[in-house]
N, C-alpha and C positions, 0 to 999 in steps of 0.2 A: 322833653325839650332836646335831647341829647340825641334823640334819635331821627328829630326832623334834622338837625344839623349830618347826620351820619349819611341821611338820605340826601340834602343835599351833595354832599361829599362824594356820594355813590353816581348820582348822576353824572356831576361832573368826570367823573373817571371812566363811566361808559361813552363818554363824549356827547351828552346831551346838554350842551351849555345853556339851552333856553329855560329849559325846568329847574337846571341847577340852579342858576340865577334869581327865577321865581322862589325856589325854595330856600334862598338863601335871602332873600326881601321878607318873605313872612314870616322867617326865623326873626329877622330884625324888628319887624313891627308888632310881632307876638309878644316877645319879650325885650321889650326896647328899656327895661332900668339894667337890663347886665351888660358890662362889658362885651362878653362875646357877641351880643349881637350890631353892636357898634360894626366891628370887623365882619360880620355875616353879613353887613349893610353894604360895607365897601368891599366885598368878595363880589358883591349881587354886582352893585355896579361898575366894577372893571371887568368882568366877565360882560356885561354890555357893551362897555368901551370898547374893550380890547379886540374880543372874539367873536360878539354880533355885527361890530359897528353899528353898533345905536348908539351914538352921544348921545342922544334926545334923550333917552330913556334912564343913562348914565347920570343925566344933568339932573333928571327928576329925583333921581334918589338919592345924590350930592345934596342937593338943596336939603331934602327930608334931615339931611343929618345935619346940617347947619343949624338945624330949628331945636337940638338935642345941645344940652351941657356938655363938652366934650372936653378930654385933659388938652393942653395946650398943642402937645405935640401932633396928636391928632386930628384937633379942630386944624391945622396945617394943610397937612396931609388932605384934608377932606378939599378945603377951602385952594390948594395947588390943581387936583383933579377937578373940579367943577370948572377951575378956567379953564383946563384943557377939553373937556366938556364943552363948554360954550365955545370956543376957538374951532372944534371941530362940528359942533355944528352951524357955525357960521360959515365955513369952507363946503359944506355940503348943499348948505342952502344958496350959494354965490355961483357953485358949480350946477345945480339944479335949475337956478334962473336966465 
């Protein structure tokens, strides 16, 4: 488990944010009772947001962790980015139309 999180790690630092991303979603859904992968969930999708621009993609994985028990501060945190999420793809799709 340690080492799929290390390979995401590695990607990310070679600058292949697409694979990172991926590898940092399957860390999450692999192991979705630990902690860490709460945070490999939301590494996955602000590396969407931020670095691909894919909201769409960001929002899908927002949401996934909505669907999880999360501590309060957290469940924030998750629930602050997914409106930024939706906010930004509702701008993409107004500018797209």
């Amino acid at each position: 488990a340690a080492d799929q999180l290390r390979v995401a790690r590695g990607l990310e630092e070679m600058g292949r944010p697409s694979e990172a991303s991926r590898a940092y979603e399957a860390y999450g859904k692999r192991y979705p009772d630990r902690h860490v992968a709460t945070l490999a969930m939301l590494k996955s999708a602000d590396i969407q947001r931020r670095v691909l621009n894919n909201p769409g993609r960001a929002r899908y994985i927002y949401e996934e962790l909505t669907r999880r028990s999360l501590p309060g501060d957290v469940e924030e945190i998750v629930r602050d980015r997914l409106a930024a999420s939706e906010r930004a793809v509702d701008r993409l799709q107004r500018g797209a139309a």
